[in-house]
C-alpha angles and dihedrals in degrees: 000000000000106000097227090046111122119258135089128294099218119208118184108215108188136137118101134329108297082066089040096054125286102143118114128190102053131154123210092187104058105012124004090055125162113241122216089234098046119078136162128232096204124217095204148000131057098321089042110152097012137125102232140149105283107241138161128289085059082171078084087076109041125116081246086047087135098054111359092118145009099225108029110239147192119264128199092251093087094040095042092045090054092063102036079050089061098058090050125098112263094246096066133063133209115242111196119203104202106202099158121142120197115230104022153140154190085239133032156276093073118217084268099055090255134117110247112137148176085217113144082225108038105114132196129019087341105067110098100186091047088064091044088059096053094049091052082051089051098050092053094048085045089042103066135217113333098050133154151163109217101172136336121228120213136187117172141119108096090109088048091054088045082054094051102253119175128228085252104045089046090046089051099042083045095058100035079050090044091046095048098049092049082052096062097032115020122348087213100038123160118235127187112196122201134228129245118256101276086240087056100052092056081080113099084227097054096043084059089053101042080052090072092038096047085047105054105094094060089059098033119062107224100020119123128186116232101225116254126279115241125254114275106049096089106128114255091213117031089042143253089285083077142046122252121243082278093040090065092044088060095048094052096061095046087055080053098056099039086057094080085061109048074050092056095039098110138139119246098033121117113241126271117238104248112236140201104033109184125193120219123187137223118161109306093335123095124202114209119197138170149191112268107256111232094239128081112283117206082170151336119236110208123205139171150195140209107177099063093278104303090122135020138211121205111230110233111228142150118260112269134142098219105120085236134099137164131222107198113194118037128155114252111241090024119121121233139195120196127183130187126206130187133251138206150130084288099053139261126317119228116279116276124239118288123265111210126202130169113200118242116229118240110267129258116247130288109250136193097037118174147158144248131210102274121237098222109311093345117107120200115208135179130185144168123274100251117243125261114224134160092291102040134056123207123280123258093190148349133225114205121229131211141176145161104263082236097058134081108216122058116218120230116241125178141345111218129159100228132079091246136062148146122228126198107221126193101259134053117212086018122129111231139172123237127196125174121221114205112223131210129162084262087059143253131335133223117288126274117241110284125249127192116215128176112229115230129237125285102293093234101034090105097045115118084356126175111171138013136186134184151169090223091061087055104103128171097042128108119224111288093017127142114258115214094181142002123211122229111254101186102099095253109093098235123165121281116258107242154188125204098175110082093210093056101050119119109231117220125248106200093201103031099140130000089346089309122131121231143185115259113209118182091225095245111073108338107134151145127210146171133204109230144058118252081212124077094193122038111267142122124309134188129209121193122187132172115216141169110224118212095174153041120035101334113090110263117273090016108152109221122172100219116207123177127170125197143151116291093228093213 
């Protein structure tokens, strides 16, 4: 078929959720657009079997179109079709064929405790990829003269790494699946496969499972990996497990550019030299990475150099075909090239061009650190920009440390790049210590001097106040000594709280919490009044009080704040 003549180019999109539609966040009026040659021939849901304009949510099309999401979301096919429709000659369309199926595997149980499966050998209603198959037939059939199918994009694992898969068991359900599809649509059939979240993948589960994607195309001709989508982009409603509206966005153009490479992964081609290596540091470890080359890889071979090239060590790793490798071990301030060459059944390419890296020394100390006067339980600090010398390089950034003076562990705040910030901690009224760690690619540096600095009150508390009392305003009592009356401390001159009855008075403990004093009531008739409202209308009033609870079902010596609103029944 002449490839301008006019007709549809159909591309299946099916796999779990994140193909069948996650991502919250999208907008259909500045970026998630629909495009006028780009339509959907849906799976399920109202519009099933169908020839429509593709539009977000695309969820609204998946063969879990019913319940593949809550909330419905955007997936990569319409963002990833907009772009391959671009490259297309006027004349022809893109028809995408959303199969997707949130929740499911190449193996069972589903999320749902079904079992619904991508499995080569699953029959009946619950073969997932069956139905796919028959949805990508019926397209073709809807679609007209000048179809064809041109590659099929996947994403899919995160249910076989909840069941336990290994690397071995998915690699081999995703190429029986894969050769099995081919089989029924296309024998030599592109297919792009997509990465985890990268929150996801920090999972041990997952990591077995991206092994055997990252893996496959090294054991399918014509498969290709979509890079992995930063942190962060990870969706706040629909979960870690799936990419955000821009996530998606992200992904979809890495499933545009891998395309070029499952194309190229042939046999009997000579391998392609691989390009734009590219050295990143942590400690005493470097991470290489390169471009993909566009040839078949069977394997990369890593080697370095710290003497400017002269000689060269081979870097022992394991065969894979991700464009990654780490070198452990490294001395800080040393300058290393590292080169990368390709691997396949024809041999090996030339050697790229050399990446160089020399390693940054951990930072000096921070010096000068102090502290400003804290607004609540915000603490301002500012230090000195540690010196360079002959064994330490400059500071990139800084993460600020604080602790009680009472505990042993400090606890690690923020990372900025200033030589000022501010940093929340838990407690309010609460004296803490603070120390600054200056950060470079080579690590962190000693700590600063240590100040010690008292948080303020809860910026609003005093806001439309009308009464305050407080151990602190009791004057004229020893510890553990009985209180027969506490001023208001408010600013309002209101009346004292009191007790008349000497078996009902509070006693006053001066260091009750963090250096602070407290009444003390027994729990059976301690008590202080007044006799008198603060309002002079009925309303709403609020009463805050901070205990500290010894008893009942808290756990003994728990501070709680306790704050109750009600009705004044005047």
């Amino acid at each position: 078929m002449p490839v301008g003549e006019p007709g549809y180019d159909i591309i299946p999109v099916f796999g779990q959720s994140n193909s069948a539609g996650a991502g919250t966040g999208y907008d259909t009026v500045r970026f998630d657009v629909q495009d006028s040659r780009v339509d959907a021939f849906p799976s399920g849901g109202a519009y099933a079997r169908q020839i429509v304009r593709a539009g977000e949510p695309m969820s609204q099309y998946a063969q879990d179109a019913s319940i593949a999401t809550a909330p419905p979301g955007m997936s990569f096919a319409l963002p990833f079709a907009r772009q391959y429709a671009a490259t297309l000659p006027y004349a022809r369309k893109v028809l995408l064929v959303p199969c997707g199926f949130g929740g499911t595997g190449l193996s069972t149980p589903d999320s749902r405790g079904g079992t619904r499966n991508w499995a080569a050998t699953t029959t009946g209603s619950d073969s997932l990829l069956n139905a796919t198959i028959a949805a990508v037939a019926a397209a073709v059939a809807a679609a007209g003269p000048g179809v064809r199918i041109p590659f099929a994009l996947w994403h899919q694992g995160e249910q076989d790494a909840s069941n336990g898969r290994t690397t071995a068991q998915y690699a081999a359900d995703f190429d029986a699946m894969l050769a099995k599809f081919r089989a029924a649509v296309s024998p030599d059939l592109p297919m792009v496969v997509g990465r985890f979240t990268a929150e996801q993948r920090a999972f041990g589960s997952s990591q077995v499972i991206d092994a055997a994607v990252l893996d496959a195309p090294r054991r399918n001709l014509r498969v290709s990996v979509a890079a992995a989508v930063p942190s962060g982009n990870s969706d706040p409603l629909n979960g870690a497990v799936h990419f955000s509206a821009g996530g998606q966005r992200i992904l979809a153009k890495n499933y545009f550019a891998a395309l070029p490479v499952a194309f190229a992964n042939v046999l009997h081609e000579a391998p392609v030299t691989p390009g734009s290596v590219s050295l990143t540091q942590a400690g005493t470890t470097l991470t290489a990475e390169w471009a993909t080359p566009l040839c078949r890889a069977t394997d990369f071979n890593v080697r370095y150099s710290t003497d400017g090239g002269s000689t060269w060590a081979s870097l022992t790793r394991a065969q894979s075909v991700a464009p990654v490798a780490t070198l452990t071990g490294q001395t800080l301030g040393q300058t290393v090239q590292v080169q990368v060459r390709t691997v396949n059944e024809e041999g090996v390419s030339a050697w790229s061009a050399s990446a160089t890296v020399t390693l940054k020394r951990t930072p000096n100390a921070p010096t000068g650190l102090n502290a400003g006067s804290a607004t609540g339980n915000v603490q301002p600090l500012a230090w000195a920009a540690p010196a360079t010398d002959s064994n330490h390089d400059a500071a990139t950034s800084y993460r600020i440390e604080y602790k009680k003076p009472v505990d042993a562990t400090w606890t690690q705040g923020p990372v900025i790049t200033g030589t000022t910030g501010t940093v929340t901690v838990p407690e309010f009224v609460t004296e803490y210590q603070y120390r600054i760690v200056a950060l470079n690619a080579g690590g962190a540096s000693a700590a600063s001097n240590t100040v010690t600095a008292t948080t303020g009150m809860v910026a609003d508390m005093r806001s439309g106040l009308l009464r305050e009392y407080s151990a602190a305003s009791v004057t004229g009592v020893s510890d553990g000594g009985v209180v027969t009356s506490v001023p208001d401390s408010s600013g309002f001159s209101g009346p004292d709280v009191t007790q008349a009855t000497a078996g009902a008075r509070p006693t006053l403990k001066l260091n009750a919490a963090n250096g602070q004093p407290a009444l003390v009531f027994d729990g059976v008739n301690d008590f202080l009044a007044d006799s008198s409202s603060p309002y002079a209308t009925t309303g709403a009033e609020t009463v805050v009080a901070i205990v500290k609870h010894t008893g009942g079902t808290l756990s003994s010596g728990e501070a709680v704040p306790v704050i109750g609103s009600g009705q004044n029944p005047r």
